[in-house]
N, C-alpha and C positions, 0 to 999 in steps of 0.2 A: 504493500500500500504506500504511497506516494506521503512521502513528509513536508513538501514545501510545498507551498500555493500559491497560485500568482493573481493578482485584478490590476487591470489597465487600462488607461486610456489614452487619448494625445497626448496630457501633459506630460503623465508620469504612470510607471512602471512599480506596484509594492507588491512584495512578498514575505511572506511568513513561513514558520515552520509548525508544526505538531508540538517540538518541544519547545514549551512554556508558552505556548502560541507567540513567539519571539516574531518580530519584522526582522529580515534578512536581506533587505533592501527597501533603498525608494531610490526612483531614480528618475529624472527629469526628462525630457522629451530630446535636450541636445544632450545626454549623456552623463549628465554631472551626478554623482552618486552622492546624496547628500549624507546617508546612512554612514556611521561609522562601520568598519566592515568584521571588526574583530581578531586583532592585532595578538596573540594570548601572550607573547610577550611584555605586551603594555596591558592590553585589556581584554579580555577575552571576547565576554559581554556585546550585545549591540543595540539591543532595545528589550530588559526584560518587565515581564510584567512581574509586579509588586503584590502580594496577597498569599495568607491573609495579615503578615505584621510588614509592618513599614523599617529598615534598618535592623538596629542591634538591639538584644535584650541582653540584660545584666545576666553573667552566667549560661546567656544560651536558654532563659529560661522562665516560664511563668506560672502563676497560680490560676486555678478556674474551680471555685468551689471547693476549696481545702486541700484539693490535687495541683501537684505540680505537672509541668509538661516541658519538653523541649520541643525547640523551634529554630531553624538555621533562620542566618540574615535575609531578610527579605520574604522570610517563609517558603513555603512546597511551590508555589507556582511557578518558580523559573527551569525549576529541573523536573515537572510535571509532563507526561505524557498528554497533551490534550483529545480529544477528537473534533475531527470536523463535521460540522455540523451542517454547512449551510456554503455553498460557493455560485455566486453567476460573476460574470465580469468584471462587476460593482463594489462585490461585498460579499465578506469570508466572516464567516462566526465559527468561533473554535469556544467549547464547554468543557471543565474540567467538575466530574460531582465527587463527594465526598463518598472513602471508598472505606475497608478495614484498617489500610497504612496510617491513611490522614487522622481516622478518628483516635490512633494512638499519639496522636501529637495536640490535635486542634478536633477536640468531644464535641464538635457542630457536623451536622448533616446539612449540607448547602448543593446550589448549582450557583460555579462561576461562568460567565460567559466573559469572552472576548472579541469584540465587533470591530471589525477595520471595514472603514468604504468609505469609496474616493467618488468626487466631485467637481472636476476639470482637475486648477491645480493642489486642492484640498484633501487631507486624508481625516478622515475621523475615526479615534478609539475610544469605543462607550465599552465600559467597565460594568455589566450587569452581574448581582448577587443576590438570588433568591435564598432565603432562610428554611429548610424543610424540616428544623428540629425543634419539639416541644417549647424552648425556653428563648431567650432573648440573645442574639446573635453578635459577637462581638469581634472585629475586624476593622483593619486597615486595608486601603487598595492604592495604588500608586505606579504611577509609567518613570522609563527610566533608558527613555531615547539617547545614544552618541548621536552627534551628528558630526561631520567632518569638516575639520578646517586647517588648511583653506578648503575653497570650494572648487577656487580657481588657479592654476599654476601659479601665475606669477604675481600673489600674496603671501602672505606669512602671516602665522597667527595673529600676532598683535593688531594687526590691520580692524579687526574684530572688536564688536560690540557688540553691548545686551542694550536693548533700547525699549523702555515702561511705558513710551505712548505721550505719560503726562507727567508733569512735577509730580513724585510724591514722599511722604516719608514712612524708608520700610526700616524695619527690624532684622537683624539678625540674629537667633536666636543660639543660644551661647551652647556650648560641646566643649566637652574634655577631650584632652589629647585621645581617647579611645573610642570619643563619637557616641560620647552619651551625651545627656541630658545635662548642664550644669545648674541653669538657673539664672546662669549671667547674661540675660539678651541686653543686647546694647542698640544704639541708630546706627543703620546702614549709610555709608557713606556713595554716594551717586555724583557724576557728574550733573552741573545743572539739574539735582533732584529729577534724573531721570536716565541717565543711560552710565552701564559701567565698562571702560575698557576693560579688553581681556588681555591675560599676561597668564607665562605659564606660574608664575610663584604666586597668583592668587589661591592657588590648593595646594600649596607647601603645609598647612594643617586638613587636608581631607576636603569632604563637603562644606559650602554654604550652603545654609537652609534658611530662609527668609519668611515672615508672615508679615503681613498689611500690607501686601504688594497693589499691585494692579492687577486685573485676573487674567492679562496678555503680557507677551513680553516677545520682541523678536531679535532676532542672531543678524549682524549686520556688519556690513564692511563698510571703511572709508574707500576704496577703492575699484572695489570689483560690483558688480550687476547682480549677485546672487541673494539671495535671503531666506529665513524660515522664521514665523511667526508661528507663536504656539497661546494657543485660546484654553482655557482653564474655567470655568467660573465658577465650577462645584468644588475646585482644591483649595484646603485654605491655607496650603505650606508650598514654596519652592525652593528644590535642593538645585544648585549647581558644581557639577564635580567634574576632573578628570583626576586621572592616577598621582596620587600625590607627588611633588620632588620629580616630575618626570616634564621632558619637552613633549607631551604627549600633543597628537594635535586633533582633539576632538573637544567637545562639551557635552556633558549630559545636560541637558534639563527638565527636571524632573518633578512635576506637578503629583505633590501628596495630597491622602487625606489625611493624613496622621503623624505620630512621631514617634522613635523610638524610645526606650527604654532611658528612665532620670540615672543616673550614676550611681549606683551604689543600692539601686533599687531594683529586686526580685516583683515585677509589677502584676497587680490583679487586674484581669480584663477587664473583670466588672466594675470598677475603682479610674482603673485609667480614663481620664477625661475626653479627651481626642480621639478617641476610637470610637467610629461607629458603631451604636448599636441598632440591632434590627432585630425586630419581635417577629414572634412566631409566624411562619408564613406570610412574612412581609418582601419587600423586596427593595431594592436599589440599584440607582442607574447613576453614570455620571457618564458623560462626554468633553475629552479632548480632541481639538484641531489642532494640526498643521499646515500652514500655507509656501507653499515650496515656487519661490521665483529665482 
C-alpha cells in the first residue's frame, strides 16, 4: 500500500506520508521547494504533526487520575502509523484512533484526523479530534512546519524576516535551558513593533514560543520575490525554532495550542491550564493556512 500522497494544482504540488500524516513536500508551480526537506544531520523532521502533548514533560511524564503515564516529546502522533482516509486532487485526510498501545500511554479513546487541501496558492491543515471516551478529554494539538531558507539561490538566511502585519506587543514566554516552563515571560522585542530579523544565533537557547501575537505572521525576504504567510486564529502560542548553535537554514513555525510541561513539575492533565479539554463525545477543529508566493 502506497505511503505518500500527493494533491495539486497550478500553483503548487503537496504531499504527505502515512507516517505521522507528515507533509513531505510543497512545492510551487516554478519549482521552488519551500518545505524543509529533512537534513537528519541537522534535522530530521519536516513538518510533524503535534498531538496529543505539545513539547516536553518533566521526566517524560504525567498524572491522569492518580496514575502516572509516559509520553515522548510531542506525543504518538509523529511516529504514528496513520490511514488514509479520504484523497481526490484537492484534499487528503489521514485519521489516527486510539488503539491498545496508545491507551497504555494516553487512557483517552479518541479519532485524530489530519486534513490538508489546497486552494490555488493556499494549503490548509485542520487538526480534527473527536472525544469517544466516557470522561473529559485532555490534549494539546500543534503543526511544526521547516520551511527552507533561502528560497532562492542567490540569498542567504539573514536576508529573512518574520513580518506580524501590525505594531504589536508580544510576549515571550520564558524556558529553562531544558525547555521547560520557567515562569519568566518577559516583552518580545520587534522591529518597529512588528517584524523580527532572522539570524542563525537567535536559537542558540532552543525555541521561541510567543503568546499575544497576531494570529498571522509571514516568512519574508528583503530581497528575493518569495514568501509564506501562515494564518492561525484558533492557536494561542507560536514557537519558532531551528536546530540550536547550528547554521541551519530553515525555520519552523509552529502555531500551538498549548504548552509544555513548568520545570520541575510532574503535571496533571486535569490541572494543567492550556490544555484543551473536550467532554464526552464532543469534538474539535482548528484550521491553519499557508500562503506560498
Amino acid at each position: 500500500m502506497d505511503k505518500i500522497f500527493t494533491i495539486a494544482n497550478r500553483h503548487i504540488t503537496v504531499t504527505a506520508s502515512r507516517l505521522g500524516a507528515e507533509l513531505q513536500e510543497i512545492k510551487g508551480a516554478d519549482g521552488t521547494m519551500f518545505l524543509w526537506q529533512g537534513d537528519p544531520t541537522v534535522w530530521k523532521g519536516r513538518s510533524p504533526n503535534l498531538f496529543p502533548y505539545i513539547a516536553r514533560l518533566t521526566e517524560g511524564r504525567y498524572t491522569y487520575k492518580g496514575r502516572s503515564y509516559n509520553l515522548p516529546i510531542h506525543g504518538f502522533a509523529p511516529t504514528s502509523e496513520f490511514k488514509m482516509t479520504y484523497l481526490d486532487k484537492a484534499k487528503m485526510i489521514f485519521s489516527l484512533s486510539s488503539s491498545s498501545e496508545t491507551l497504555k500511554i494516553y487512557p483517552f479513546e479518541f479519532l485524530f484526523e489530519v486534513i490538508y487541501e489546497i486552494n490555488e496558492n493556499t494549503l490548509a491543515l485542520t487538526y480534527a479530534v473527536k472525544n469517544l471516551t466516557q470522561d473529559t478529554m485532555y490534549f494539546g494539538v500543534g503543526a511544526h512546519p521547516g520551511f527552507n531558507i533561502p528560497l532562492e539561490p542567490s540569498e542567504c538566511f539573514e536576508d529573512y524576516y518574520l513580518d506580524f502585519g501590525e505594531p504589536c506587543s508580544i510576549v515571550r514566554i520564558g524556558f529553562s535551558e531544558d525547555c521547560f516552563l520557567n515562569g519568566e515571560d518577559r516583552p518580545f522585542y520587534l522591529e518597529d513593533k512588528q517584524r523580527l530579523a532572522l539570524s542563525h544565533n537567535l536559537f542558540d537557547n532552543d525555541a521561541i514560543v510567543l503568546k499575544g501575537m497576531p494570529k498571522s505572521v509571514s516568512l519574508k525576504s528583503k530581497n528575493g520575490n518569495h514568501s509564506i504567510s501562515v494564518y492561525y486564529p484558533d492557536m494561542k502560542y507560536l514557537g519558532l525554532w531551528h536546530t540550536p548553535r547550528r547554521e541551519a537554514n530553515f525555520i519552523c513555525i509552529e502555531p500551538w495550542s498549548s504548552l509544555p510541561s513548568r520545570k520541575g513539575v510532574v503535571e496533571d492533565l486535569e490541572q494543567q491550564k492550556d490544555l484543551i479539554s473536550l467532554s464526552s463525545g464532543g469534538s474539535y477543529r482548528s484550521t491553519v493556512t499557508f500562503t506560498f508566493i
